[in-house]
PALOMAR-927949 format. One line per 5 residues: number of its first residue (from 0); their letters; for each residue x, z, y of C-alpha. Coordinates in steps of 0.001 Angstrom, whole numbers, padded with zeros to 6 digits. Example, Ala and Ser with C-alpha at 12.3 -4.5 7.8 and 13.67 -1.06 7.14 Angstrom:
% PALOMAR-927949
0 = as = 012300,007800,-004500; 013670,007140,-001060
***
This chain:
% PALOMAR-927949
0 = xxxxx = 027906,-004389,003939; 030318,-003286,001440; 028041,-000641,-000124; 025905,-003568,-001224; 028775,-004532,-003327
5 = xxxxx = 029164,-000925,-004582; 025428,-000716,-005519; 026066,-004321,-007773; 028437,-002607,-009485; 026951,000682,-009890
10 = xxxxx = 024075,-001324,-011661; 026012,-002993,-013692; 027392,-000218,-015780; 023699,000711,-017015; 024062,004576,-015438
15 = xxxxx = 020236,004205,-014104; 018829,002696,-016976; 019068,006011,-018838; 016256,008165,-018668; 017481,011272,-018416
20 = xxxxx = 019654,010001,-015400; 016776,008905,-013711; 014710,011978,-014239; 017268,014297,-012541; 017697,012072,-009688
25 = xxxxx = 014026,012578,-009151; 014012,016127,-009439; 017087,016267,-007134; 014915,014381,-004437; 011838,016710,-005129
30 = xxxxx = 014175,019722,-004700; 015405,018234,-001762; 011779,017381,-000223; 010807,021228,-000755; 014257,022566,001115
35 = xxxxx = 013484,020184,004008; 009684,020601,003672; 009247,022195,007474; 011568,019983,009391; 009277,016829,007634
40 = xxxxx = 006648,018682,009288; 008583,018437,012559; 009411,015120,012439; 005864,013731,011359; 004591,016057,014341
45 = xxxxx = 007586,014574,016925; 006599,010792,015925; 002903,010408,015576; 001373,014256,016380; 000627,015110,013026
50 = xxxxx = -000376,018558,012014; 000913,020551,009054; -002766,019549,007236; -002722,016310,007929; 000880,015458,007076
55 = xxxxx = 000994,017835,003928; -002498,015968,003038; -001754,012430,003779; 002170,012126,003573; 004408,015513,001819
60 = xxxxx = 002000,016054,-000881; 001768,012723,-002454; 005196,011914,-002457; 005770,015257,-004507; 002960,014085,-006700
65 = xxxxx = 004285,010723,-007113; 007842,012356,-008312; 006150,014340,-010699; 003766,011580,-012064; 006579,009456,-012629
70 = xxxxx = 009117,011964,-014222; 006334,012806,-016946; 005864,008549,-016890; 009644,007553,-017275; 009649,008289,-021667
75 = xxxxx = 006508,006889,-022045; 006710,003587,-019680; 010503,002375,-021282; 009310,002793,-024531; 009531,-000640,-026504
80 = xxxxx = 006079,-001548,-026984; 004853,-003717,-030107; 002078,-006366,-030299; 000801,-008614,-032316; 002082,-011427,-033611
85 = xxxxx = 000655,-014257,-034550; 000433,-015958,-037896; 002407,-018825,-036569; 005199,-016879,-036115; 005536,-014830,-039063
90 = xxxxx = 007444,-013653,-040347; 008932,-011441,-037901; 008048,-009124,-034728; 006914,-009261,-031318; 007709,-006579,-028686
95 = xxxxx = 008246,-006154,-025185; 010336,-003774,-023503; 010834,-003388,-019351; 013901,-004192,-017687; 014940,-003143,-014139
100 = xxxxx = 015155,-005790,-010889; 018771,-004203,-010138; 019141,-004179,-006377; 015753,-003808,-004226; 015543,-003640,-000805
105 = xxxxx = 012508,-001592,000530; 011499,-001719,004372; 008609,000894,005488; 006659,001093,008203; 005952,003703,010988
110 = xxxxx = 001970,004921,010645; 002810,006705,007456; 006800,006921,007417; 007424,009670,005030; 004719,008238,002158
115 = xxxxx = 005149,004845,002788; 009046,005233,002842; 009581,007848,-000329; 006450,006589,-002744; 007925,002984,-003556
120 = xxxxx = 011141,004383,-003617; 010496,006704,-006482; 009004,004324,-008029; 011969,001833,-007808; 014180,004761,-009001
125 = xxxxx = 012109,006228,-011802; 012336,002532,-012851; 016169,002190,-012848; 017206,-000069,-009771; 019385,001004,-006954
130 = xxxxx = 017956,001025,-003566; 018553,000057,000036; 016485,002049,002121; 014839,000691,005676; 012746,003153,007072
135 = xxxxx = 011111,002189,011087; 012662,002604,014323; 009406,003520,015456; 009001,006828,013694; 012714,007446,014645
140 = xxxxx = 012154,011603,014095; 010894,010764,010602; 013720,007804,009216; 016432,010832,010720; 014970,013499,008405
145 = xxxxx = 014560,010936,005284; 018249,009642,006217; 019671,013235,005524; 016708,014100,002343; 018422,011112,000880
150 = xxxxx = 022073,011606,001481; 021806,015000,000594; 019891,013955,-002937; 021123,010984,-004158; 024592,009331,-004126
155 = xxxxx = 024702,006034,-001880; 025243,004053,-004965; 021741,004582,-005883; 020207,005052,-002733; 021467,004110,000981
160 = xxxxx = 019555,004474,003832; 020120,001907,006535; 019009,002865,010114; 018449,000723,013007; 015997,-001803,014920
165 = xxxxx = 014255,-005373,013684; 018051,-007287,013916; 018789,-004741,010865; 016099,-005373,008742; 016164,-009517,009372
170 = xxxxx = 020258,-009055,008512; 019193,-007148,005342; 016564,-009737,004560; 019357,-012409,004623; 021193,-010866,001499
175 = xxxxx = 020590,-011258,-001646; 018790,-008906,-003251; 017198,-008580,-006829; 013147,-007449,-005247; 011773,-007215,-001985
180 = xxxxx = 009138,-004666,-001123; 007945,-004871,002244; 004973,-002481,004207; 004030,-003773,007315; 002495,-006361,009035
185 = xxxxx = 000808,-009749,008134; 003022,-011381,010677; 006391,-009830,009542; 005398,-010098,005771; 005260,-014255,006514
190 = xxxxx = 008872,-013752,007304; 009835,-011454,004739; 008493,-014100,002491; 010415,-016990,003898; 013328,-015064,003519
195 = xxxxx = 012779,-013916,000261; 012811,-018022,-000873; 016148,-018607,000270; 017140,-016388,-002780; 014035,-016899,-004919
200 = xxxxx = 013970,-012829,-004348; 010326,-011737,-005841; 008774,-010078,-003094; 005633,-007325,-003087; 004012,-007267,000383
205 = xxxxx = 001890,-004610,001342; 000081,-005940,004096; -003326,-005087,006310; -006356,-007209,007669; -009732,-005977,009513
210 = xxxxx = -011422,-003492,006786; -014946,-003331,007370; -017024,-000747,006753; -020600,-001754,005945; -023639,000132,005931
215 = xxxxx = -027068,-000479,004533; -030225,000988,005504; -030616,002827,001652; -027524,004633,002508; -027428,008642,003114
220 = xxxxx = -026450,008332,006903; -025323,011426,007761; -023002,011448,004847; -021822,007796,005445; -021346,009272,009347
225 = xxxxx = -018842,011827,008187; -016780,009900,005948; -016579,007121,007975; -015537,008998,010805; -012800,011340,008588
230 = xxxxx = -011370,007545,007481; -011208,005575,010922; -009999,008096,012679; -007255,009643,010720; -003747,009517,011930
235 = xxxxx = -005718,008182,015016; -006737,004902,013232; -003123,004181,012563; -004081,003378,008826; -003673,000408,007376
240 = xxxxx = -006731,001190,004836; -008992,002368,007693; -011961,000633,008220; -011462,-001543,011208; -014825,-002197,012093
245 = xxxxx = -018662,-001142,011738; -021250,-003573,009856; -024613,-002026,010239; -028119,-002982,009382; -029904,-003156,012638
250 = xxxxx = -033026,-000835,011403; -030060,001980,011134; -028034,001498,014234; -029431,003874,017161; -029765,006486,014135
255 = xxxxx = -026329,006060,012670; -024245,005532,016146; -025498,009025,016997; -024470,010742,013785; -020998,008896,014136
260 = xxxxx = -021287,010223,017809; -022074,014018,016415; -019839,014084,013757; -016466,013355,016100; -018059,016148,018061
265 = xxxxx = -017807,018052,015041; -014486,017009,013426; -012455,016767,016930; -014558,018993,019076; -015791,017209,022845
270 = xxxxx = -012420,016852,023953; -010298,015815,021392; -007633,014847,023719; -006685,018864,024456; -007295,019334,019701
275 = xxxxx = -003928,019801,018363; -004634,018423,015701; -005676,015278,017156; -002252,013426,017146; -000738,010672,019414
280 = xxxxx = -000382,006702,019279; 002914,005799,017876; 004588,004517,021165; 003414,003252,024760; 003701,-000408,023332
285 = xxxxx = 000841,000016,020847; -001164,002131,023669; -001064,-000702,026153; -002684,-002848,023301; -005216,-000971,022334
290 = xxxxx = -006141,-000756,026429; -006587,-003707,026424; -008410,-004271,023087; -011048,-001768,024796; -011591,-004169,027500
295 = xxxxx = -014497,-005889,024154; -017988,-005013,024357; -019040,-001943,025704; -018154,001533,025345; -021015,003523,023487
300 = xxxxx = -018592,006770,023411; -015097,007884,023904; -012943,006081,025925; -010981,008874,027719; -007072,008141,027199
305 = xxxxx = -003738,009905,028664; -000225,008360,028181; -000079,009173,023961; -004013,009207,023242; -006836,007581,023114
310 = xxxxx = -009974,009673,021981; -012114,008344,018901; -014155,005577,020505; -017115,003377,019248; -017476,000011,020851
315 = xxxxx = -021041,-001716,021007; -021885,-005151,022064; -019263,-006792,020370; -019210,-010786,019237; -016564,-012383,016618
320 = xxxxx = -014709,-013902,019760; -013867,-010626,021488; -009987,-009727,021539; -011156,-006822,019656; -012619,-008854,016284
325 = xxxxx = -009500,-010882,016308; -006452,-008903,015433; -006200,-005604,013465; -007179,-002849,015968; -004756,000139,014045
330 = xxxxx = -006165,002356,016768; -009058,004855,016980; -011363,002362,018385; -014678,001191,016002; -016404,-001871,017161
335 = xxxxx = -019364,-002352,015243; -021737,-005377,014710; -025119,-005532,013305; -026925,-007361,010385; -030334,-008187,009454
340 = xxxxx = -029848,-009398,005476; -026839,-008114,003681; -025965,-011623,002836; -024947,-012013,006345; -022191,-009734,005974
345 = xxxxx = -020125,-012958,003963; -019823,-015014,006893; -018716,-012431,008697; -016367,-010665,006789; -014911,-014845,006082
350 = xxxxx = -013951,-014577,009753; -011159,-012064,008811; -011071,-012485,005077; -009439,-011164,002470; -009323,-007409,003937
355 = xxxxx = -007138,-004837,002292; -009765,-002496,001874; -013910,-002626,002505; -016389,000758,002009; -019967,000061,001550
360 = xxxxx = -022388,002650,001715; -025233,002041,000134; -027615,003506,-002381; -029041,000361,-003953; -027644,-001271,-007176
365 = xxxxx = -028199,-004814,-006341; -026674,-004123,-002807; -023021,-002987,-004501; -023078,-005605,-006819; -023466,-008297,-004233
370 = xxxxx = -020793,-007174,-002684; -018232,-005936,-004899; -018313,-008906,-006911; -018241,-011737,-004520; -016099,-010460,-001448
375 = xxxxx = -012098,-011018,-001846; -010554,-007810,-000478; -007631,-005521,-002049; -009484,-001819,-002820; -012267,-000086,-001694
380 = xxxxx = -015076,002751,-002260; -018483,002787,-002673; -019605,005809,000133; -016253,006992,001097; -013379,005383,002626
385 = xxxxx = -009677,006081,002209; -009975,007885,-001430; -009057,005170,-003381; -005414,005023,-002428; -005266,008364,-004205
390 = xxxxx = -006015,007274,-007661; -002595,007156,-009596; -004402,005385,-012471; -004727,002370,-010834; -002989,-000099,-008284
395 = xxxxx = -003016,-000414,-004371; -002377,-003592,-003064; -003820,-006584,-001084; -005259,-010202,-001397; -004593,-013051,000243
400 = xxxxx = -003686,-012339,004099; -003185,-008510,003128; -000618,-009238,000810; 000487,-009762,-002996; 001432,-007352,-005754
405 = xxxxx = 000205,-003642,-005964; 001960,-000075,-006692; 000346,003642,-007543; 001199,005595,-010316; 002385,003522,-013436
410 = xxxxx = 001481,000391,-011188; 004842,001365,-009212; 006787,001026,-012263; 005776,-002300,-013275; 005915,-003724,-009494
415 = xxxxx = 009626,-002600,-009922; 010252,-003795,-013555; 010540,-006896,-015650; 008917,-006906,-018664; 011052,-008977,-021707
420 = xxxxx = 008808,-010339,-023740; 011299,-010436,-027064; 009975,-011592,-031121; 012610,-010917,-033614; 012425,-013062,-036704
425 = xxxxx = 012813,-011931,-040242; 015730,-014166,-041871; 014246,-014048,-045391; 012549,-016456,-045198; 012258,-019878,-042795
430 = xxxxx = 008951,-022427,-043024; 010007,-025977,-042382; 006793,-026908,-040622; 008383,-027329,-037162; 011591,-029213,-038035
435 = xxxxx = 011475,-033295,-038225; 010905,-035263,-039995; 007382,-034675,-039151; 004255,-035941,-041272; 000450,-035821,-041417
440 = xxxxx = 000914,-032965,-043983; 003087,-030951,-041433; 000628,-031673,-039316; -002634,-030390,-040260; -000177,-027122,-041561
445 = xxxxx = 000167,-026803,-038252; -003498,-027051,-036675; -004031,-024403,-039331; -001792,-022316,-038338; -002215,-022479,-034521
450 = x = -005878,-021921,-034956
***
């Protein structure tokens, strides 16, 4: 790919280390974003049946906001930043200031393919790399649209956009690149990783996992019934941060299964399969596996299906060795298991550990505590679910299984940024403790000193 070549030496004649350079590309890409605003709209509609709210709300929007966060950022964040320095290494001065990666390959998935393709690409821009750009085959409408955004916005030295099915992205992922950021899969992300080795390529993988969703018999049900229904079954469960499955304590259930029940009612009216704002399943693939994930337990609700949808469905009667428990369902299916103690939620949760996200509802102190602080998972809320991911003032990212490094806000610029740690020594003067010959004077200078 000879544009790979052409990125190297774009790089290497510093044009997107400047700030200002990087600023207008940003604003050239915003620009570009509003122009094509309405055929995103299409696309996003084409690929997974979103509607204008939903894909404004959970796609357009925050990829605007992210430009704009990190053109008000880019001064700021490359400043050279002092610390301290210690009194061993006086006299002089310690700073650190943050370098680009250079050459980052980015490969997005389908479930979210505008915000999951254009946030971490801002980011890697705002921080000075160039970019090759792998958007899914899946959400074919979508990568089309971004493919001419891009073209139209940014020169291919800085950004190119690289179309085309899973041979593409495992020929990309044998080149070498500078970073690897990767959205997708725990299964892919193993291979993305293995690849990344051959080159020693540091790699951020943005993974998934079952999320639970637990809920305690202090917590405001009907409230805990709304939210959790908003988060599982947005973009038809086709979230990577929705919850997966119900944990409930069994004093609740009856009473909070037929909130759930009333609030899809509510949100999607009784048939959401004829709501147009409902949306589809991303491809008859993923539909035939979710049929067949329905086969677990027993249907409390839902159910009904055509050839694109399924409609929002709660599954009872479910153990930890149905097909359902073992794989992330990324569907609008909820199974949903019971608990008498909330310690019992551990060994459950350690069955599919390390989750990217887990929402606890709750009202009682000791309840969050126990859980925030001892169960492994990547993000969360405490009575919501899905908010968190819109916090620019902290990281997103997973654990374990669900992955390894985080971006959001300033947390994108670091992911794609090295940070030089750099002391500058004053030449006036130079102690002769560390130089041989050593003694026992030298040394007990030195314990001082290092205390």
């Amino acid at each position: 790919m000879k544009y790979l070549k052409k990125q190297d030496d774009y790089f290497g004649q510093n044009f997107t280390r400047n700030n200002g350079f990087r600023k207008n590309q940003l604003r050239k890409l915003y620009f570009a974003i509003e122009k094509y605003e309405k055929e995103i709209e299409k696309a996003l509609y084409l690929d997974l049946g979103k509607s204008q709210t939903e894909a404004q709300m959970t796609e357009i929007g925050l990829v605007k906001q992210a430009i704009r966060f990190n053109i008000k950022e880019i001064n700021r964040f490359f400043k050279v930043k002092r610390v301290k320095t210690p009194l061993s290494n006086q006299p002089g001065k310690s700073y650190f200031l943050r370098q680009p990666y250079g050459k980052v390959l980015i490969i997005s998935p389908w479930n979210y393919p505008f915000l999951l393709t254009l946030e971490p690409l801002v980011g890697a821009i705002a921080s000075g790399n160039v970019v090759t750009l792998k958007p899914s085959e899946y959400s074919e409408n979508t990568s089309l649209i971004i493919k001419e955004i891009i073209n139209e916005a940014l020169d291919r030295t800085v950004c190119e956009v690289v179309l085309g099915d899973y041979k593409v992205a495992d020929h990309l992922l044998n080149q070498p690149f500078d970073y690897i950021f990767f959205t997708g899969s725990t299964a892919v992300g193993k291979i993305v990783m293995e690849k990344a080795s051959k080159h020693l390529t540091p790699v951020t993988l943005e993974l998934g996992g079952k999320s639970p969703v637990i809920v305690d018999k202090s917590a405001n049900l009907k409230l805990a019934a709304r939210r959790i229904v908003f988060g599982k079954y947005l973009n038809l469960g086709q979230t990577c941060i929705a919850p997966d499955y119900l944990l409930c304590d069994e004093t609740i259930l009856e009473e909070l299964l037929n909130l759930i029940k009333q609030e899809i009612i509510k949100q999607f009216s009784h048939d959401p399969l004829t709501n147009q704002n409902y949306g589809k399943i991303i491809n008859e693939r993923h539909h035939l596996r979710l049929r067949r994930l329905m086969e677990s337990g027993k249907i409390y609700y839902g159910g009904k299906l055509n050839d694109t949808q399924i409609e929002p469905t709660i599954i009872t009667e479910v153990s930890l060795e149905d097909a359902i428990m073992k794989e992330e369902i990324f569907g609008p299916l909820l199974p949903v298991l019971t608990f008498k103690d909330i310690r019992d939620v551990y060994d459950i949760i350690e069955k599919n550990k390390t989750p990217l996200a887990l929402y606890l509802f709750t009202q009682d102190e000791v309840v969050k505590r126990l859980i925030m602080r001892n169960i492994p998972f990547g993000g969360g809320a405490i009575n919501d679910t899905i908010v968190h991911i819109a916090n620019h003032h902290y990281g997103f990212g997973g654990v374990g299984s669900s992955g390894m490094g985080s971006y959001h806000g300033k947390y994108t610029l670091k992911t794609f940024t090295h940070e030089k740690s750099i002391h500058e020594k004053k030449n006036w003067i130079d102690i002769p403790l560390r130089y041989q010959p050593y003694s026992t004077k030298k040394t007990k200078w030195i314990k001082f000193f290092l205390k």
